[in-house]
N, C-alpha and C positions, 0 to 999 in steps of 0.2 A: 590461654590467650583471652584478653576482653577487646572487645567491638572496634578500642582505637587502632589495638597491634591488627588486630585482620583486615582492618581498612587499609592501613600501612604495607598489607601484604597484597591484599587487591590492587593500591595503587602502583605499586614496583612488578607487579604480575608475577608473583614470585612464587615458582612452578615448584619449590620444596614444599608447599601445603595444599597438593590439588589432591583433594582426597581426606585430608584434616577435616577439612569445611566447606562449605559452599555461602556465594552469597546469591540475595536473589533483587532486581530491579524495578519497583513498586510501580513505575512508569511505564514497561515495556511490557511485566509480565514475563518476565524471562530470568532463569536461575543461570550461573554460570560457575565454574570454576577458578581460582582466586588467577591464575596464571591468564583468562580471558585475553584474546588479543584487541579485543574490544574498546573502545574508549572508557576510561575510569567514570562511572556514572559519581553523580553527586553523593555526599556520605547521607543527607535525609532521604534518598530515595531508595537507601540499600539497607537490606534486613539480611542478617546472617544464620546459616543453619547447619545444624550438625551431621544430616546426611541429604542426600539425594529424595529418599522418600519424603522427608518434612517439608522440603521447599516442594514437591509434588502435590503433598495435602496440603497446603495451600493456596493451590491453583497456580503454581509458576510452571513456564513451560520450560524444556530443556532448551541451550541455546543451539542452535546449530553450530556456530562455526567452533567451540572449544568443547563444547560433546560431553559436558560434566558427568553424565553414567558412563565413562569410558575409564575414569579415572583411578590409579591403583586403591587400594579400601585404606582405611586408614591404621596406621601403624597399632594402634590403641589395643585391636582387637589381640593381635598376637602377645601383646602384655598382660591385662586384663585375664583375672583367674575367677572374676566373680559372677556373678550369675548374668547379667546384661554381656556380658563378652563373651560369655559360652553361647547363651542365644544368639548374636550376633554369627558365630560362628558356624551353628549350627542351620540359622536361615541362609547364608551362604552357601552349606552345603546342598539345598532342596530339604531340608525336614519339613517346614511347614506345607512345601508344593505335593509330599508325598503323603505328611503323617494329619496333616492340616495342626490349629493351635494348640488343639488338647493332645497330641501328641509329643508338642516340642514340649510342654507345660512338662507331662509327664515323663519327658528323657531328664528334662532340668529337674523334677524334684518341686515344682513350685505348682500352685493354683495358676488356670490359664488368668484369670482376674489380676491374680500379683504380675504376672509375666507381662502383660500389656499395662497395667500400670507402672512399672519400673522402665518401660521400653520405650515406653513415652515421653516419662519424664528427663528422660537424660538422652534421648535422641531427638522429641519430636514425633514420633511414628510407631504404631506398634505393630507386631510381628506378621499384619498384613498386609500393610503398607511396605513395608520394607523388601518381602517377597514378590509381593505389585513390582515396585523398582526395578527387584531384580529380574525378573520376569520382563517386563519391557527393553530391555538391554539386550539379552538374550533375543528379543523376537527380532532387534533395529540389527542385530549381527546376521541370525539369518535369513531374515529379508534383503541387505544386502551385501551379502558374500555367497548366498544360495539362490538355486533355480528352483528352488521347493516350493510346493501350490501354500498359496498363503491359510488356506484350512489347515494344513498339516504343520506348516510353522506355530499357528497359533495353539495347537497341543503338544505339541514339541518342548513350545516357550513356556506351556505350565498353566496354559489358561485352561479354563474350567468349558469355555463355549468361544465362539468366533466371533459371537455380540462381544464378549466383555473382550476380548482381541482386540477389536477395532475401536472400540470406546478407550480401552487404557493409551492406544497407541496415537490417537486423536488428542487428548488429553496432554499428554506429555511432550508429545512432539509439536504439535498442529498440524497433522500432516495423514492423510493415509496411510496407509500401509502401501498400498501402490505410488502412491508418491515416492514414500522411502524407496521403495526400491527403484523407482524411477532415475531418483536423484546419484545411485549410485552406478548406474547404466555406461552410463557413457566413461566416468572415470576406471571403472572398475574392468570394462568390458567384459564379454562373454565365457571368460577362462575361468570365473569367480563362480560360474553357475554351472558346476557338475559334484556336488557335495556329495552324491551317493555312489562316487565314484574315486574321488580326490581326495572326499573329507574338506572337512571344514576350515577355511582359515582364519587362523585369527591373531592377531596381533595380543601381545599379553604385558599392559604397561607396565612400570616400574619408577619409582621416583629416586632421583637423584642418581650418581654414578652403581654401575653394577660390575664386579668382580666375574666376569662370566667366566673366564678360564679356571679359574680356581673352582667354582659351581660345578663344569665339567670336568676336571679333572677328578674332584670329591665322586662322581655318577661314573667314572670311568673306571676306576679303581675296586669297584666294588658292583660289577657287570653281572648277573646272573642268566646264562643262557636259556635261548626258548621264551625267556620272560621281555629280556633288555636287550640293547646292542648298541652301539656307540662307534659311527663311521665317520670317515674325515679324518682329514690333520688338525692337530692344535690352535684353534682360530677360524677355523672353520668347521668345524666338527654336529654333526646332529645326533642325538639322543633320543633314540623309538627305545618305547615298552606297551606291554598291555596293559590294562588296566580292566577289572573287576568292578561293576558297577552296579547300583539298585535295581538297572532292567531290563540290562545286557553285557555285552563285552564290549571293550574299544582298545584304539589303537593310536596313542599320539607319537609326533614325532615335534622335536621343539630344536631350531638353527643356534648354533653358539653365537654366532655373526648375526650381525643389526648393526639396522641402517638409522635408529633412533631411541629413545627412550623405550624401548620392549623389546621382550622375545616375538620369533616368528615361530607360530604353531601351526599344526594342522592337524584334525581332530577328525578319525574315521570311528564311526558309533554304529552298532545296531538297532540300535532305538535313540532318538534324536531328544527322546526325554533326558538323558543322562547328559547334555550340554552340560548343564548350568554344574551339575554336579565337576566332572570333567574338569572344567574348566576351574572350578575351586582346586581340588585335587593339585591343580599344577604349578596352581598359584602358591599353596602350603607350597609343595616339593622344590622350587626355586625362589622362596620367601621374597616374592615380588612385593608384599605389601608392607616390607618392613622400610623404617626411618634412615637411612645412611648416615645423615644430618648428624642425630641425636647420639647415632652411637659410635660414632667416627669420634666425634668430639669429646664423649667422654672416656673413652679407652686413649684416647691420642694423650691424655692427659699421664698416665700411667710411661713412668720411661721405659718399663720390660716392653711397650708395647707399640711406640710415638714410633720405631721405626719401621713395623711391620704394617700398621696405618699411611703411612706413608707411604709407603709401597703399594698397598693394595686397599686404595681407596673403594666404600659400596663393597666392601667386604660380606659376605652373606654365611646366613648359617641353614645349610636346607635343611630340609624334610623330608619328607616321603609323600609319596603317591596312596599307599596303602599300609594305614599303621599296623594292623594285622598283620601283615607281611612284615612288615618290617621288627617285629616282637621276634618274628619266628628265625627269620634273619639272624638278627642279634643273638640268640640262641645256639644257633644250631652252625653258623659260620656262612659263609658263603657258597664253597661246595657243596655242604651237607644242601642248604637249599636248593641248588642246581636238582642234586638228585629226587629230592622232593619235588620239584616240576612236573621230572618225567616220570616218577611214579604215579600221582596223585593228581598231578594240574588236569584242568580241563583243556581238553584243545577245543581250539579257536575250528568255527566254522569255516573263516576261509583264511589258512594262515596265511601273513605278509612276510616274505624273506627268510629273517631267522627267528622270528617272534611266530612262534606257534600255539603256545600256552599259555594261558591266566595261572597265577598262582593258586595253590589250591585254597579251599576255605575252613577256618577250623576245624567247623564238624566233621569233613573226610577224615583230616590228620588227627582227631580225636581219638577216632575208631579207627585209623590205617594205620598211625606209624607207632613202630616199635620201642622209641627212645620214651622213657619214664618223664625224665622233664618235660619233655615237647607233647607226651600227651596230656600233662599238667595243664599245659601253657594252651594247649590249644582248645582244651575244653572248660578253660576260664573262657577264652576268651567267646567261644560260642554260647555258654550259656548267660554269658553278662558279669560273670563276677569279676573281670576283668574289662572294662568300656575304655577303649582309645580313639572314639569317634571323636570327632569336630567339635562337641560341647563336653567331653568328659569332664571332670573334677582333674586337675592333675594329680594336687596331695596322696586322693582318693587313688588312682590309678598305679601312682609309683609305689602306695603303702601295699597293694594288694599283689603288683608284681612279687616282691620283694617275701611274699608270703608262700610263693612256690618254691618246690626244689631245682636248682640251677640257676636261680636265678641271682646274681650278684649284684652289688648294690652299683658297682659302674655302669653292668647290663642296665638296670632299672634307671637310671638316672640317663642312659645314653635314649633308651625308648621313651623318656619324657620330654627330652629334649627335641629329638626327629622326627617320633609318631605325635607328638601330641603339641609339637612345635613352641615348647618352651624357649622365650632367648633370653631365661635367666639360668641356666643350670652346666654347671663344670662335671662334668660326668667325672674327673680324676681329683674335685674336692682338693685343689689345690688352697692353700691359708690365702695368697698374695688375689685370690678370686674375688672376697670379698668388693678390690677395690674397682673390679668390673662394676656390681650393681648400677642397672637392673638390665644389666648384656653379659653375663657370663657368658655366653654359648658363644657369643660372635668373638670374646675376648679367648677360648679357650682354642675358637679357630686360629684365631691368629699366632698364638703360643705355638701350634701346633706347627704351622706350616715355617716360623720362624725356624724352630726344633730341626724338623725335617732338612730346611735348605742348609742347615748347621752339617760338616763334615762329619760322616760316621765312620767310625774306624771298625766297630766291632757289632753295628747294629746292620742286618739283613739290607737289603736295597726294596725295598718296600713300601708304596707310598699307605699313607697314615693313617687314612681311611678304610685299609686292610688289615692294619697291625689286630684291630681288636675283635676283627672277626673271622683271626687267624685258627679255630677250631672248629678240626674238622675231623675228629674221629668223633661225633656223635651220628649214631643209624637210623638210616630211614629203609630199611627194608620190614 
């Protein structure tokens, strides 16, 4: 897009690019959202920016009333296989909050100098500013949605000291921190402030229409006990699992039902450091920050496909919570993991319901299980010769899969697709895939569920998302 079409889009308030870009208003000092409910400021007073961070270092404040750090991330990053998209992806995860620069430098393979020089030039911002952002977004959530002493927010949120807390959140907002939380007092009331009880809520946006049934029915189909559970009817339905994190365990649960453009989460942590993590995590696992727009429009194009788009417009291609898990998954079937759980998982210090255990972590299953391939698979993936983190290479990833035993070439292409959230990859390599590009995955969804709702005479009753992790004689004793 150049300056005139985004002007075009500020002017219409057109909520399919909140998140593409921001612009910011030379007059006010305030950055906002292209969708702003705001009055359309004049086109010489408005300068456009590629994230939230860049109009930050530039001294614009966030606006209050359209909240531009709230907004889904932009679609770019889940395309993007090159080294600015991996970092992107990986400062989303917490790398830079946990490993600091010379860490993320060193997951990517690059000079920290090259990393902030490429992160700059194509964002505006380099990989500390960007963590800044995300960092103050995280503290505006729980300040207000939490009762937690604002010391504790501010190392929660990732800050380094409670000075730079109050200076970033100054800075961005104009506002205390006791302001913020002031301002959410009264709307919010007091039911908002018991987090270490309730867990965290949080709203988890998404642009443009969302297929949620289809999302949960894909999570429901492929439920691992101990780990997951999936309660409710059809439309109303919630989604708890555990999750495994850099510096503890948690527990979300996420509403099929909304009342707007997002999910409704809620986020129970033992360390409040793993928020921002977390909250990545679930963002992949419900491909919230993908385009609808962009890829509706060009599979609608496709006749195998114009009727399955129509049907199920915001059609999504999830992910995973935990790519590791999901390698071993893929692998071993679904029951074989269940059993894996309960051999190996850690349990949960205080279980919730039927979630008791975190999946185990390669190392155990290196050294504990007995199946040849899965001890392959799990001590690639602990010692690194296998990376399916947030910044991996894909190429790199699929070629290394692919270099174990058991592992087949649909396995590999399906763990690039869901662990490492590619939505260019047809895991069945169909010829007519080509004329997805650059949506295979969402095209192959759609193939699939067409297939399925198609009359089976002689195939199982089995939804789709189970057929291929239909193997279940491999041992974990």
């Amino acid at each position: 897009m150049d300056e005139r079409t985004r002007y075009e889009a500020v002017s219409s308030r057109d909520a399919r690019f909140d998140g593409e870009f921001f612009f910011a208003v030379e007059t006010t000092g305030i950055y906002c959202r292209p969708s702003c409910p705001a009055v359309t400021p004049k086109r010489k007073n408005v300068r456009f920016f590629p994230t939230a961070a860049a109009a930050q270092g530039h001294g614009f404040r966030a606006c209050r009333r359209c909240r531009p750090d709230a907004v889904p991330g932009s679609a770019d990053w889940n395309v993007r296989a090159d080294m600015v998209g991996r970092a992107v992806r990986m400062i989303g995860d917490g790398v830079v909050d946990r490993e600091g620069v010379s860490g993320l430098a060193q997951r990517l393979g690059y000079s920290a100098r090259q990393v902030q020089r490429q992160l700059n030039a194509e964002l505006g911002a380099g990989p500390v500013a960007l963590a800044r952002a995300q960092r103050a977004h995280t503290a505006r959530v729980l300040l207000q949605t939490t009762g937690l002493p604002v010391t504790e927010i501010a190392f929660a949120s990732g800050f380094a000291s409670v000075r730079q807390f109050n200076e970033t959140v100054r800075q961005i907002y104009a506002r205390t921190p006791s302001a913020l939380r002031a301002e959410a007092a009264t709307g919010l009331g007091a039911a908002v402030r018991e987090a270490r009880t309730t867990g965290v809520p949080l709203r988890l946006a998404h642009r443009g229409p969302y297929a949620a049934r289809e999302v949960f029915d894909l999570l429901a189909g492929a439920v691992v006990e101990r780990i997951e559970e999936m309660a409710g009817e059809p439309g109303a339905r919630t989604y708890r699992r555990t999750l495994r994190l850099p510096y503890g365990a948690g527990i979300v649960a996420v509403d099929e039902r909304s009342a707007g453009p997002w999910l409704d989460a809620r986020i129970h942590l033992t360390d409040l450091r793993d928020l921002t993590t977390a909250v990545q995590r679930l963002r992949r696992l419900f491909d919230l920050d993908a385009d609808p727009y962009a890829v509706d429009e060009r599979l609608a194009a496709d006749p195998l496909l114009a009727a399955g788009v129509a049907a199920r417009p915001g059609l999504r291609s999830p992910g995973t919570a935990d790519p590791e898990e999901f390698a071993v998954r893929t692998l071993v079937g679904e029951a074989a993991a269940g059993r894996l759980v309960e051999a190996y998982g850690k349990v949960l210090d205080v279980p919730c319901g039927g979630l008791t255990h975190v999946f185990p972590e390669p190392g155990v299953l290196a050294s504990a299980a007995g199946d040849p391939p899965l001890r392959a698979l799990a001590a690639a993936l602990a010692d690194g010769e296998v990376r399916l983190d947030a910044g991996a290479d894909r190429e790199e990833a699929e070629r290394a899969l692919l270099r174990l035993p058991g592992i087949a070439p649909a396995d590999a292409a399906l763990i690039r697709m869901r662990a490492l959230g590619d939505p260019d990859v047809d895991p069945d390599n169909r010829p007519e895939a080509d004329r997805w590009r650059p949506w295979r995955s969402y095209g192959a969804r759609h193939l699939e569920l067409l297939e399925h709702a198609q009359p089976q005479i002689t195939a199982p009753s089995q939804p789709p998302a189970t057929r291929r992790h239909a193997k279940s004689s491999t041992s974990t004793e």
